[in-house]
C-alpha positions in Angstrom: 0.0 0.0 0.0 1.5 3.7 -1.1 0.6 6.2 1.8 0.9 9.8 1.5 0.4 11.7 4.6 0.8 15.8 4.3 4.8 15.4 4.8 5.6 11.7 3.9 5.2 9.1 1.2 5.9 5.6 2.4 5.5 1.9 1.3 3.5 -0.5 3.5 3.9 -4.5 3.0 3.5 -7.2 5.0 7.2 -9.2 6.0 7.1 -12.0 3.9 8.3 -14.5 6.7 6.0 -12.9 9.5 3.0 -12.0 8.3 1.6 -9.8 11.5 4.8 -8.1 10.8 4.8 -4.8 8.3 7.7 -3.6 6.6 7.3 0.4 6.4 9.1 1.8 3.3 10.4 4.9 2.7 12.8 7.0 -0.1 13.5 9.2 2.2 14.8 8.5 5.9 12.6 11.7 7.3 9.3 10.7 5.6 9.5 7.6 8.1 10.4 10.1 11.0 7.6 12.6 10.0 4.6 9.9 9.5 5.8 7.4 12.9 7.6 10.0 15.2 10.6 10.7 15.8 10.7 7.6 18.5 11.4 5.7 15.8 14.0 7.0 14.1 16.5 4.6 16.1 15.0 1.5 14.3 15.5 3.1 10.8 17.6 1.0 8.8 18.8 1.7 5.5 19.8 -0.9 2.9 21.4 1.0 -0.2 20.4 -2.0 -3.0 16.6 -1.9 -2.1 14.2 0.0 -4.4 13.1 2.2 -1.2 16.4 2.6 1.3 15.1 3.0 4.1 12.6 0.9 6.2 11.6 0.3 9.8 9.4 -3.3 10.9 6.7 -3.4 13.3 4.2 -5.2 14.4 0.5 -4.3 12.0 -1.1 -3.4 15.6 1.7 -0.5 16.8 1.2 1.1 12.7 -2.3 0.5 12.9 -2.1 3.0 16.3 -0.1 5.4 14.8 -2.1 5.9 11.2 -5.1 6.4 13.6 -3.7 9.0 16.2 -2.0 10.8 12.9 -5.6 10.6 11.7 -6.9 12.3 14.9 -4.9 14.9 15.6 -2.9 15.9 12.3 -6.0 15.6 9.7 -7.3 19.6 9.8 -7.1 20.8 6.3 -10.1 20.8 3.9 -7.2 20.9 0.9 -3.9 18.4 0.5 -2.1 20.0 -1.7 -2.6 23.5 -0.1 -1.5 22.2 3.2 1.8 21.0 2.2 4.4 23.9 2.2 7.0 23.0 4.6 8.8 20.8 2.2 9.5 22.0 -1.6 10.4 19.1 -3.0 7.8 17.1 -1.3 5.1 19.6 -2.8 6.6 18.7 -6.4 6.3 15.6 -6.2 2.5 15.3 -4.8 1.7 17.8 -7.6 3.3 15.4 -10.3 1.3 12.6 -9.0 -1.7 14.4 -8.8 -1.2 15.7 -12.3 -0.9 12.1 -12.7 -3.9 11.2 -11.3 -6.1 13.8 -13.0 -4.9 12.7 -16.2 -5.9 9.0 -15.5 -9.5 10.2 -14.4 -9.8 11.5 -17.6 -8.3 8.6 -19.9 -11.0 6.5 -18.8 -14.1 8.0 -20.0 
């Protein structure tokens, strides 16, 4: 599952040898930090040859508890895009994929 939250894009799979375990993937070591707190930044790892470098485990319960209290107390804007200005970059690359996205919802008519 691809998850954008206002400040992070990350990659959610189940372990393939555990499955109550998730894998939590990121491109970027702060989009993990931003979306699970900084309590997790200690159990960041990065591994250089994956296709996103860096990734934290947990068990599904703990993420499942932190996408609902980042739910709670960080969902207050009426507009994405408009929300997100911290971050250039970040911005950019939610307006490609919503370009993205607009085009698609168009291509199928």
């Amino acid at each position: 599952m691809w998850l954008f939250s206002l400040n992070s894009f990350v990659s959610v799979v189940r372990h393939r040898k555990d499955k109550t375990i998730l894998l939590v993937r990121a491109r970027r070591q702060k989009d993990l930090v931003e979306l699970l707190g900084p309590k997790w930044e200690p159990h960041i790892t990065k591994d250089a040859r994956a296709d996103y470098h860096w990734r934290v485990i947990m068990p599904e319960k703990v993420f499942k508890t932190i996408i609902s209290q980042y739910i709670t107390k960080r969902l207050d804007y009426d507009n994405f895009k408009a929300a997100q200005k911290r971050d250039p970059e970040f911005s950019h690359f939610l307006h490609k994929v919503w370009a993205l996205g607009y085009e698609m919802q168009y291509s199928f008519q």
